[in-house]
C-alpha positions in Angstrom: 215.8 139.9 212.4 217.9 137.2 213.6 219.2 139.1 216.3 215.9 139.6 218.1 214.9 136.1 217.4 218.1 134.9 219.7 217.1 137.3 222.0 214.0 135.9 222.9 214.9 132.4 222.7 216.8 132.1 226.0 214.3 134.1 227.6 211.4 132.4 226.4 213.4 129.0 228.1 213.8 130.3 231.6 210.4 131.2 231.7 209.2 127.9 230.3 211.7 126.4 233.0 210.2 128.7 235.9 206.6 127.6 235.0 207.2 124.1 234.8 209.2 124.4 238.2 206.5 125.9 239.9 203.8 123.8 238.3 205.3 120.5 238.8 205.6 119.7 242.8 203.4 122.6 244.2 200.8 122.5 246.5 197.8 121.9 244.9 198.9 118.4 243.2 200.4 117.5 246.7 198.1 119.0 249.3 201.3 120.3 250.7 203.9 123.0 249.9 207.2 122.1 248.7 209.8 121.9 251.5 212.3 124.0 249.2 210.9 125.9 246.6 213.3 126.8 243.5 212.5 128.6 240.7 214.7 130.1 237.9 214.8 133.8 237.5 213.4 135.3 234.9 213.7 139.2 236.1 216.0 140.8 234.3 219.2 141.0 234.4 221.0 142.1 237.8 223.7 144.6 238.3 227.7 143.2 239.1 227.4 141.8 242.9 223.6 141.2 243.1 221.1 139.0 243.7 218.2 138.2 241.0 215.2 137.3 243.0 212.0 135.9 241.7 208.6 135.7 243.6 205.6 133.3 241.8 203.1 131.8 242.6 204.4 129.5 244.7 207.7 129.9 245.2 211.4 132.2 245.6 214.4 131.6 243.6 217.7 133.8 243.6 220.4 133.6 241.1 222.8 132.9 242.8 221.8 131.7 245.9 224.6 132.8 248.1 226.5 136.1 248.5 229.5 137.7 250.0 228.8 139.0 253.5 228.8 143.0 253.5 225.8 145.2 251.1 223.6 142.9 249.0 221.3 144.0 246.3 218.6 142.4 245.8 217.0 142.8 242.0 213.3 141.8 242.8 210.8 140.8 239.9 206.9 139.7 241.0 206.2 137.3 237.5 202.7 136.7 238.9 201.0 135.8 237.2 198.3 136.4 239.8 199.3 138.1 242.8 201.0 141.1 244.4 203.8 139.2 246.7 206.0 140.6 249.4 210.3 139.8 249.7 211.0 139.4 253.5 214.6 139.1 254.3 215.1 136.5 257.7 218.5 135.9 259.3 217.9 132.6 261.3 219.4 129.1 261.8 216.0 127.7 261.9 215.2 125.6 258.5 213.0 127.3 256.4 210.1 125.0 256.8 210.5 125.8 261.1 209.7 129.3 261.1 207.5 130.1 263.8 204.2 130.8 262.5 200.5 132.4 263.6 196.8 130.5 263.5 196.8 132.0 259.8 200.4 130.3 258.6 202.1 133.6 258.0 205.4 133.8 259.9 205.5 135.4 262.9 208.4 138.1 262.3 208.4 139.0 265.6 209.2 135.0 266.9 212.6 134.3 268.6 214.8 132.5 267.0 214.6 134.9 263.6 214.9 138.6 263.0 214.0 140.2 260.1 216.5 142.2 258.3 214.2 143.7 255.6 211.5 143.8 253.6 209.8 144.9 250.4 205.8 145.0 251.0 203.2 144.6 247.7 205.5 143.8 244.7 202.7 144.2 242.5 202.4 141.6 239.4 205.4 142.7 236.7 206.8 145.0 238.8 210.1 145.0 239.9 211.7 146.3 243.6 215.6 146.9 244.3 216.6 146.1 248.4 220.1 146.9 249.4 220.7 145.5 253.2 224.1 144.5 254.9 224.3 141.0 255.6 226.8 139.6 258.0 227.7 135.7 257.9 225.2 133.2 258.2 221.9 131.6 257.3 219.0 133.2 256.3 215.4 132.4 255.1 213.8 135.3 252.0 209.9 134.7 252.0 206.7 135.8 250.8 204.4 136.6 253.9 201.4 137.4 252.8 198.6 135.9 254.0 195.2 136.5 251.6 192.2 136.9 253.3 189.9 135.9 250.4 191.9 133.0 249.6 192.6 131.8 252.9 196.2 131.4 251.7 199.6 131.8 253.4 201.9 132.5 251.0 204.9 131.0 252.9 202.3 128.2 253.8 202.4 127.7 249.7 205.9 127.3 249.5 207.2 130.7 249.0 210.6 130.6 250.5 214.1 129.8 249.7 217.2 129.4 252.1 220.2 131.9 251.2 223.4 131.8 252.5 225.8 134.6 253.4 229.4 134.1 253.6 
């Protein structure tokens, strides 16, 4: 009994942590997005030599948030708790709040100065997505580009992105 109870109580911190984080600054208290958004993970645990990625409403977070250059893993977890949410992978020494974007406020992938490396499309609420790329040296930008009709809402607009760094 006390072993599940421990077990749950570091979880249950992280993902009081990550809600707070993405509560507390975002864009609808501001009427802007975050210039650097920063959330804790909560997906699970990731294998030795990768990256834990979180997309949330409204923001990225990787643990840790640099990696050796050669093959990265990403471990990708969608915790929602409303949308489906895209992981776009951006080598570019732009800062993330320069990307090029279009009249909706999505990034425009195909912009110069950046070139996407890869992407996962529709991470779907609870759902988690494994992207393996080989990253040389340098900066890079990982995003959310959706852009939602209905909603008239650019994720990366709303402050889901996160600068990672490759050495």
């Amino acid at each position: 009994m006390m072993r599940s109870a421990r077990a749950i109580g570091p979880t249950l911190v992280t993902a009081v942590l990550a809600v707070s984080a993405a509560c507390a600054g975002g864009p609808g208290a501001t009427g802007g997005a975050p210039s650097n958004s920063a959330v804790a993970s909560t997906g699970g645990t990731s294998s030795a030599g990768a990256v834990a990625a979180t997309l949330q409403e409204w923001a990225v977070g990787t643990t840790p948030q640099s990696a050796a250059a050669g093959d990265v893993t990403f471990d990708i977890t969608n915790v929602g708790p409303d949308d489906a949410h895209e992981f776009v992978v951006i080598r570019t020494d732009l800062s993330l709040i320069d990307l090029p974007t279009d009249e909706t406020g999505a990034v425009d992938e195909s912009a110069e100065g950046i070139e996407v490396v890869d992407e996962v499309e529709e991470i779907a609420v609870g759902a988690s997505e494994s992207l393996t790329v080989a990253l040389d040296p340098g900066a890079y930008v990982l995003i959310c580009n959706i852009y939602d009709e209905d909603e008239q809402e650019a994720h990366y607009q709303e402050g889901m992105r996160t600068s990672f760094t490759v050495n």
